[in-house]
C-alpha positions as CSV (number, residue, x, y, z in Angstrom):
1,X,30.3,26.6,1.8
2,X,30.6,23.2,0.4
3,X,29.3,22.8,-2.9
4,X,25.4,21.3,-2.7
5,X,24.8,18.4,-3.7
6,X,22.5,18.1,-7.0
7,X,19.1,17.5,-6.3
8,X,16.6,15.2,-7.7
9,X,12.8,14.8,-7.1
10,X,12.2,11.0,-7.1
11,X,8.1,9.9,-7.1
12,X,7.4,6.2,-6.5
13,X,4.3,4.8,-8.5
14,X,3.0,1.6,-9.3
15,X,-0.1,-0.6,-8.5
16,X,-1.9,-0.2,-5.3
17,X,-0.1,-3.0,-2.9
18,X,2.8,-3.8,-5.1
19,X,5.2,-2.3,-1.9
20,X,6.1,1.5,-3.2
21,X,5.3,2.5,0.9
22,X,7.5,0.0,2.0
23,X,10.4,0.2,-0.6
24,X,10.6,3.9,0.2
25,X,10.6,3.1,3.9
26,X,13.0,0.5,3.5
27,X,15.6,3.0,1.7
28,X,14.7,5.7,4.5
29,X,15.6,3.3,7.3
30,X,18.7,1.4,5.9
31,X,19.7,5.0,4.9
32,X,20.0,5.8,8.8
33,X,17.3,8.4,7.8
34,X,15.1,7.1,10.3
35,X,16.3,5.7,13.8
36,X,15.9,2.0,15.4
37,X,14.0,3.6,17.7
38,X,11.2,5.1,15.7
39,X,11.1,1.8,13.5
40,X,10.8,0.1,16.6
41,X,7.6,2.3,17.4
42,X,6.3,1.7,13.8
43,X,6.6,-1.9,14.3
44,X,4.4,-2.3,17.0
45,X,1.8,0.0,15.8
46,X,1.6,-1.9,13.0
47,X,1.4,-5.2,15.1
48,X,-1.1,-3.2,17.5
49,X,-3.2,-2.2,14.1
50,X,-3.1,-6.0,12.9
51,X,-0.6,-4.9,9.9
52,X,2.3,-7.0,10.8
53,X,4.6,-6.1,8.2
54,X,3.4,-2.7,7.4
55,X,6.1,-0.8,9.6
56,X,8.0,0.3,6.4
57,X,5.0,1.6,4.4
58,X,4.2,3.8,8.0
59,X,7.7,5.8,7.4
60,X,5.6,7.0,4.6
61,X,2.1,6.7,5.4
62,X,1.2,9.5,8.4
63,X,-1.8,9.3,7.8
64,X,-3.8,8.1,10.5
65,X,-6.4,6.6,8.0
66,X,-4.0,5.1,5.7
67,X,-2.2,3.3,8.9
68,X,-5.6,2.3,9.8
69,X,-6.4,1.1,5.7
70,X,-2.9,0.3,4.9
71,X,-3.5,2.4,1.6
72,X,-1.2,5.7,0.6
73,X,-3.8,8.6,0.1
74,X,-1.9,11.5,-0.3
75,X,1.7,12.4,-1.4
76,X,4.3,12.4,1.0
77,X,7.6,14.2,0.9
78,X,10.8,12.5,2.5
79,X,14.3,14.0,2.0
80,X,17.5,11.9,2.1
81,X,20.9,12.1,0.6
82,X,23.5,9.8,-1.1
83,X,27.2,10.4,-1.7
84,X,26.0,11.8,-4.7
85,X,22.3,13.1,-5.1
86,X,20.2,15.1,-2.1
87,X,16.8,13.5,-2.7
88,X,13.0,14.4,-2.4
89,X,10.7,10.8,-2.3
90,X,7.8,11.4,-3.5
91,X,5.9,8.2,-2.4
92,X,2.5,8.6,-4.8
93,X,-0.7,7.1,-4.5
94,X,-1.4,3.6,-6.3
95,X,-5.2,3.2,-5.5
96,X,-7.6,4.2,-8.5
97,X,-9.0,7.2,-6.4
98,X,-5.9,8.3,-5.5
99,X,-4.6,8.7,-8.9
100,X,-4.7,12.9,-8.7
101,X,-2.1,13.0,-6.0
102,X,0.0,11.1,-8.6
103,X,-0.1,13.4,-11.1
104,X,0.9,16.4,-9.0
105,X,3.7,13.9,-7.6
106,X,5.3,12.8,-11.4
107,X,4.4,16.6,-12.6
108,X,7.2,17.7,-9.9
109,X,9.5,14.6,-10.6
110,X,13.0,14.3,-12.5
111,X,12.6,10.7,-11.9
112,X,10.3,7.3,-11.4
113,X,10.9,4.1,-9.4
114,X,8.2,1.6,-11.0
115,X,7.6,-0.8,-8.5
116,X,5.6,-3.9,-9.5
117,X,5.2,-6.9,-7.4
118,X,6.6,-10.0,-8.8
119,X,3.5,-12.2,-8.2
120,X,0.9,-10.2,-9.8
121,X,3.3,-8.7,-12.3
122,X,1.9,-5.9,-14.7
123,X,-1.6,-4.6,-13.1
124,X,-4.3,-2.2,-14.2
125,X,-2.2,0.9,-12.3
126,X,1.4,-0.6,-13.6
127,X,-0.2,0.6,-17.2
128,X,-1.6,4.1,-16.5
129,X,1.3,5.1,-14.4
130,X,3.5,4.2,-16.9
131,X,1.8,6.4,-19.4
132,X,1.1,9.0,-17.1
133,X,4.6,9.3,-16.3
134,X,5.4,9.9,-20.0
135,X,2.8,12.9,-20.8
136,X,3.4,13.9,-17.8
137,X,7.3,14.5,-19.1
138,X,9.5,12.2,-16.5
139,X,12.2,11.0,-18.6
140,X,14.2,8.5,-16.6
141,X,12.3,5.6,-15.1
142,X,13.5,2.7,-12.4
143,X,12.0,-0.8,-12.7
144,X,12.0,-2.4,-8.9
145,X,10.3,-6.1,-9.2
146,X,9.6,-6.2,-5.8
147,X,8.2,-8.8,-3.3
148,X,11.1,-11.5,-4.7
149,X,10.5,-13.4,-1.4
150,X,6.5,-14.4,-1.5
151,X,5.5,-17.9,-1.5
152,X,5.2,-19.0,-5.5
153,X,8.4,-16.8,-6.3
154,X,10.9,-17.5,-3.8
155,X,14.0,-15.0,-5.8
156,X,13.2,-17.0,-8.6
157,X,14.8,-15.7,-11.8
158,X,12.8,-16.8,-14.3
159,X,10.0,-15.4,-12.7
160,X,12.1,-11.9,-12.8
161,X,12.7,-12.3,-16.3
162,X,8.7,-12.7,-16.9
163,X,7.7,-9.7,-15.2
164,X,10.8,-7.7,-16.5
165,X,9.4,-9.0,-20.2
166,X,5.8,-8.1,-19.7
167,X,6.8,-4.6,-18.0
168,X,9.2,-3.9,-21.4
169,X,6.7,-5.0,-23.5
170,X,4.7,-1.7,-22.0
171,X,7.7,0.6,-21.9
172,X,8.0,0.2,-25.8
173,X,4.3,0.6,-26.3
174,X,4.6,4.4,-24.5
175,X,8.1,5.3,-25.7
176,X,10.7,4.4,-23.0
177,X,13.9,2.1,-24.0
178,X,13.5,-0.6,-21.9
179,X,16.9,-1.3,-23.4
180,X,18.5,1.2,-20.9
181,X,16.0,1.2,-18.3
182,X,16.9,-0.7,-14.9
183,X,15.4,-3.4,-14.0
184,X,16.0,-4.5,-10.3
185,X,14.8,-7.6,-8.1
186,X,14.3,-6.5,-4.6
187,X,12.3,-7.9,-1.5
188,X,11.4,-4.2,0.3
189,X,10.1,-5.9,3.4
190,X,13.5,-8.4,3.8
191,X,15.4,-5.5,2.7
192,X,16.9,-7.6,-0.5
193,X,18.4,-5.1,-3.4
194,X,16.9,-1.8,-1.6
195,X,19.6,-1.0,0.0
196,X,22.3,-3.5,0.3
197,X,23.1,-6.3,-2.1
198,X,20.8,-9.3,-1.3
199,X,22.6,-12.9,-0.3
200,X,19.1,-14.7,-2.0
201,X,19.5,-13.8,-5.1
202,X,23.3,-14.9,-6.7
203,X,22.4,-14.5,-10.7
204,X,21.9,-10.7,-10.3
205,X,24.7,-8.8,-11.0
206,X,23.4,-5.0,-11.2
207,X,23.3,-2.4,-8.7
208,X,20.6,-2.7,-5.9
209,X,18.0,-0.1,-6.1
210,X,19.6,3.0,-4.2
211,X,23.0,2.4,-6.4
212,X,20.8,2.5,-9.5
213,X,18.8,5.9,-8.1
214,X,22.9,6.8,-8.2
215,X,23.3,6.3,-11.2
216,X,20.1,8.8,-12.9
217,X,21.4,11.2,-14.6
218,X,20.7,14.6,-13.1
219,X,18.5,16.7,-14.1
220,X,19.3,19.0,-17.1
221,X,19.2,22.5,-16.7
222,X,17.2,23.8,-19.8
223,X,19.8,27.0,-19.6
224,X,19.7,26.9,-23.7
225,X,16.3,27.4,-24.1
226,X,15.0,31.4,-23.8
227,X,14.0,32.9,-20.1
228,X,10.6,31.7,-18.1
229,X,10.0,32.6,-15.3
230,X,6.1,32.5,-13.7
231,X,5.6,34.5,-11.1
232,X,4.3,33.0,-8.2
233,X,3.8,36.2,-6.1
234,X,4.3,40.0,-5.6
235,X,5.5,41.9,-2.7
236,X,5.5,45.5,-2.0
237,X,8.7,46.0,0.3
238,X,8.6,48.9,1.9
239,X,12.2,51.0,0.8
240,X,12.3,48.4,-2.5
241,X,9.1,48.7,-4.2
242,X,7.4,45.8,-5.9
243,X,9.2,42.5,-5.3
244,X,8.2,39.5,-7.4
245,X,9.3,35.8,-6.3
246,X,9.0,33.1,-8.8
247,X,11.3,30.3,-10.0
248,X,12.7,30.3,-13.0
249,X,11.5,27.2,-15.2
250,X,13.9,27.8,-18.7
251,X,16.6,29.9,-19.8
252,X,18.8,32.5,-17.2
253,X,17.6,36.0,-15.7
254,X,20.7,38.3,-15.4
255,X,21.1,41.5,-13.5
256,X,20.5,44.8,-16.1
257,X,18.7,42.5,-18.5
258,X,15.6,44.1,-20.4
259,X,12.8,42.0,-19.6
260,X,9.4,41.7,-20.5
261,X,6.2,40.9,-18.2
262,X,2.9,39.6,-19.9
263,X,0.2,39.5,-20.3
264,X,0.3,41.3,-17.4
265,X,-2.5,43.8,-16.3
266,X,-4.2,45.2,-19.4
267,X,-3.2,41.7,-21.8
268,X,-0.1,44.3,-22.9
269,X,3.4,42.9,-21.6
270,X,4.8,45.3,-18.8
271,X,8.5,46.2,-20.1
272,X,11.4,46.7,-17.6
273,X,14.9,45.9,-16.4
274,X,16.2,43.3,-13.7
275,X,17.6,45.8,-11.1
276,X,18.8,43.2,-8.6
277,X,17.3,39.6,-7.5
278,X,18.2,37.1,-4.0
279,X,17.9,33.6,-3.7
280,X,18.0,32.5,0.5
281,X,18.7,36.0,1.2
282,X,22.1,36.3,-0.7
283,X,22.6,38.7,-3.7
284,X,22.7,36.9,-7.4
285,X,24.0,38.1,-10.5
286,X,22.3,35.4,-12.6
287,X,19.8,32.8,-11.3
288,X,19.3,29.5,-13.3
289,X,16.1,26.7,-13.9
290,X,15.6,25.6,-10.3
291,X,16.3,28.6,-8.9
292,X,14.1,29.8,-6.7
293,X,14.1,34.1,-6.4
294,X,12.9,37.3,-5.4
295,X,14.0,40.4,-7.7
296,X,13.2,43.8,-8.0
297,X,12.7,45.1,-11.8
298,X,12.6,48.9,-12.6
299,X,9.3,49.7,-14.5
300,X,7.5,47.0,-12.7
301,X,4.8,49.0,-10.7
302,X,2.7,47.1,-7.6
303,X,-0.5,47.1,-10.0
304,X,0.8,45.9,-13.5
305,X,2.0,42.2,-12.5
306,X,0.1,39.7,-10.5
307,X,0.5,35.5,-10.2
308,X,0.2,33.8,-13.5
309,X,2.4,36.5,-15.0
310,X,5.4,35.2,-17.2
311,X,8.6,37.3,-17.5
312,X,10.9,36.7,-20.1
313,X,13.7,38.2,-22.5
314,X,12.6,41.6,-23.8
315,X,13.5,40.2,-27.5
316,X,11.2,37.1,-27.0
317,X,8.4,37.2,-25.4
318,X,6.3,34.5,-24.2
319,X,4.3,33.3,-25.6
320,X,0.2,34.5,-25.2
321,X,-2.3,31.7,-26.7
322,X,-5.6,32.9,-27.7
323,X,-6.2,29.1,-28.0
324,X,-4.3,25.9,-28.1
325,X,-4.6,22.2,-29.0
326,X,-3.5,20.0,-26.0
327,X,-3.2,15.9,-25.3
328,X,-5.1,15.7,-22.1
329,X,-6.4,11.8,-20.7
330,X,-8.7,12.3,-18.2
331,X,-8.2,10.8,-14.6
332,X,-11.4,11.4,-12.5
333,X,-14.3,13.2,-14.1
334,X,-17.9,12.3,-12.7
335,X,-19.4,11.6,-16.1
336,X,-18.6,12.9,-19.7
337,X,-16.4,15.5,-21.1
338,X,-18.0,17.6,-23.9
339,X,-17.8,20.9,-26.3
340,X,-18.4,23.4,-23.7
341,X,-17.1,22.4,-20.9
342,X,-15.0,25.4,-19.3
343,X,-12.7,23.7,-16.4
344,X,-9.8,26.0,-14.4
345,X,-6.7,24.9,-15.8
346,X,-3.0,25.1,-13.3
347,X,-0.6,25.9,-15.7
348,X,2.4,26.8,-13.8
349,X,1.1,29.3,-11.7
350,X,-1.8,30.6,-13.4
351,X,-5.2,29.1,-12.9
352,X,-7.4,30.2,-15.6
353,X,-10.4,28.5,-17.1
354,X,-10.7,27.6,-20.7
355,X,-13.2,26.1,-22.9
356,X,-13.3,23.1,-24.9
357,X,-13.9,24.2,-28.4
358,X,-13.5,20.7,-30.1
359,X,-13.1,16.8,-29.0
360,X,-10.8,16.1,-32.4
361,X,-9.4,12.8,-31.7
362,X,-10.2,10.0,-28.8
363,X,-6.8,7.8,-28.3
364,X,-5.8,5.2,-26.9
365,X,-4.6,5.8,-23.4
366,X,-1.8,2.8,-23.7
367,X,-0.7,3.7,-27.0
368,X,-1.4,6.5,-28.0
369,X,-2.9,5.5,-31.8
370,X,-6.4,7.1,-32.6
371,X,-9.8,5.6,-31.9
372,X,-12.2,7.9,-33.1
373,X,-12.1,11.2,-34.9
374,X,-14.7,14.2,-33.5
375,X,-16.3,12.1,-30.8
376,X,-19.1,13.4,-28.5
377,X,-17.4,13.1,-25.8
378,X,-14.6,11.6,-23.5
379,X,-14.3,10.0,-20.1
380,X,-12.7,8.9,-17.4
381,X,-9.7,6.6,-19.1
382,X,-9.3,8.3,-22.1
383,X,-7.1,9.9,-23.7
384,X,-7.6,12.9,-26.0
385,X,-6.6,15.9,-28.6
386,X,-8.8,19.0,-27.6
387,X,-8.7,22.7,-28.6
388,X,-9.2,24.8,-25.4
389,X,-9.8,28.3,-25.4
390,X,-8.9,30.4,-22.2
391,X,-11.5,33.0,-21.0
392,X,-8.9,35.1,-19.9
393,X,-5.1,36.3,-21.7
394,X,-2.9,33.3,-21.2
395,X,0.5,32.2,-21.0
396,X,1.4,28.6,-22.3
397,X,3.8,27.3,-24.7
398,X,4.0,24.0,-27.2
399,X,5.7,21.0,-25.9
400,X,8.4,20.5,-28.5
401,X,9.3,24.5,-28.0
402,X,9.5,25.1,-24.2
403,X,8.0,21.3,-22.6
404,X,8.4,23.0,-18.8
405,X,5.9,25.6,-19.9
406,X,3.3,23.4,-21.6
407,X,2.0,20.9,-18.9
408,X,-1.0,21.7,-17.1
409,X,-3.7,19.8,-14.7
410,X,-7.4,20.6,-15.0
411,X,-9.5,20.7,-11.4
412,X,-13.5,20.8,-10.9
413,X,-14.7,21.1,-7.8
414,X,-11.9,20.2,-5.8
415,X,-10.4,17.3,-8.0
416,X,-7.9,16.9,-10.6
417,X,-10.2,15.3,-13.6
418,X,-7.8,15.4,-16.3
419,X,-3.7,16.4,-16.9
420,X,-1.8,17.3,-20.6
421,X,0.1,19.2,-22.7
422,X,0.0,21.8,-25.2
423,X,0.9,20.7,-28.3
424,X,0.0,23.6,-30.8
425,X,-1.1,27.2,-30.2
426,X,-2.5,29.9,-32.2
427,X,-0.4,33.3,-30.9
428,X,-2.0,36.5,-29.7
429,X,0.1,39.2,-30.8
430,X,1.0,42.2,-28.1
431,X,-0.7,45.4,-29.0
């Protein structure tokens, strides 16, 4: 079996109509990832829907009502390889409303391509993306100045340089270098820079977008950091016993290890030993971060573990929080925030709800610096420090110890209202 090719989640953001459809159909098609023939059916949908133009953005876009809208709604998923990467797109919302799908997009992503269009430069999206993509721990980020060929910019560089200026200006203000982030002017609907190098634009010299997405570097496997693994659910296999499948976010599992389960069923960590675990049916001795397993662990018994559970090393346990200070900014909630409010919180698999105990700082969602200590509330747009307490025993861990396990959304009724991190905790001991 040839070795696979490393894998890297790539989510597109940026301002509604700045062309993150299009670019990603663009790549897709001059890929070969998608035949003449289909293009040639999305082109004269698009004609036949009165979106001349559009056919790109409908590689992407299967929705029926975002054809008919020409808006992205939900997140798509497209695979397509390189010499050197095997990638998922993730093409993420840009429209205000949409902004929840975006945050389950960059929570999954080991990447970002930025695109913003070069006539309307840095928008009201460009910003919270930007931001979002940073608490929301993507570390590498792709700058695509797209639409180089409208009227008013015809490839012009110094209208590159502009946009590239005001774009780094915002990078610096969230924490990204824009030093060694790529900047690349490309014309997605032409097909300039996307895929091949573009005739129109001589004083460029870098790599066109998909060499750049070449050049990310691949994701690191936190294999230093001690064992997590969620577990996402149990089986019961008849001849096997209880069967747990999860993936492994930190750390390595090895076969005869002494793990531990918690909280597990009565809050007390359920102790065993990693008998034997499979990944695509074939037998491991050791499974990685990204790896994807079943296992079965003596000790484990059908009752004692359920979703939500974390396993880890016997000789350090995860971490239980009987509350924990977390940044959050809140995306979509229908009026105020305050001391009380008990949300259901996704933190890797568990969905548990906790309670805001105390609004201690409002910031600035841009920059992060502090606008008002203890407020009353907080709403849609800001940014926040909050101490949470979950109702029920609680696995989490603080962002500068563990960052995989400390990220979290918050849903009401059906919608994602806020997204964070833990950035403190106060332990709850094992009995």
């Amino acid at each position: 079996m040839a070795k696979e090719k490393i894998h890297m989640n790539v989510v597109f953001i940026g301002h509604v109509d700045h062309g993150k459809s299009t670019t990603v159909g663009r790549l897709m098609f001059d890929s070969g990832s998608v035949d003449e023939q289909a293009m040639r059916k999305l082109k004269e949908k698009a004609a036949e829907l009165g979106k001349a133009g559009f056919e790109f953005a409908f590689v992407m876009d299967n929705l029926k009502e975002e054809r008919e809208r020409g808006v992205t709604i939900d997140l798509a998923h497209k695979r397509f390889e390189t010499d050197k990467y095997y990638y998922t797109i993730i093409d993420a919302p840009g429209h205000k409303d949409f902004i929840k799908n975006m945050i389950t997009g960059a929570s999954q992503a080991d990447a970002a391509v930025l695109v913003v269009a070069a006539n309307d430069g840095v928008m009201a999206q460009t910003k919270e993306h930007i931001f979002l993509s940073k608490t929301l721990g993507v570390g590498q980020l792709i700058i695509a100045v797209n639409k180089m060929d409208i009227k008013g910019v015809e490839y012009s560089e110094a209208r590159y340089n502009e946009v590239k200026e005001q774009v780094g200006q915002l990078l610096k203000m969230v924490g990204y270098n824009p030093e060694t982030t790529p900047f690349v002017p490309i014309a997605s609907l032409q097909g300039d820079n996307v895929f091949k190098k573009s005739e129109n634009m001589s004083w460029y010299t870098g790599p066109n977008l998909l060499e750049a997405m070449d050049k990310l570097n691949p994701p690191e496997k936190p294999t230093n950091l001690p064992l997590r693994l969620p577990i996402q659910d149990v089986y019961n296999i008849t001849g096997i016993g209880v069967v747990p499948v999860g993936k492994v976010e930190t750390g390595v599992m090895k076969v005869g290890q002494k793990v531990i389960a918690v909280p597990g069923r009565e809050g007390k960590g359920v102790p065993g030993e990693v008998k034997s675990m499979e990944m695509h049916h074939e037998q491991l001795q050791q499974a990685e971060p990204g790896d994807n397993i079943g296992f079965s662990i003596r000790g484990f018994g059908k009752k004692d573990i359920a979703r939500g559970d974390v396993i880890g090393p016997a000789d350090n346990v995860p971490t239980i929080a009987s509350e924990f200070t977390a940044q959050i900014v809140v995306l979509n909630h229908p009026s105020v925030i305050t001391v009380g409010y008990t949300p259901v919180f996704h933190i890797h698999t568990a969905q548990i709800a906790c309670r805001v105990t105390a609004i201690n700082k409002k910031l600035n969602p841009t920059t992060g610096e502090v606008l008002e200590e203890n407020p009353d509330f907080i709403r849609n747009g800001d940014a926040a420090i909050v101490t949470l307490k979950p109702v029920q025993s609680l696995c989490i861990e603080r962002q500068k110890e563990i960052p995989q396990m400390s990220r979290f959304a918050i849903r009401d009724s059906g919608s994602t209202v806020s997204a964070g991190m833990c950035i403190d905790l106060v332990e709850k001991k094992l009995d």
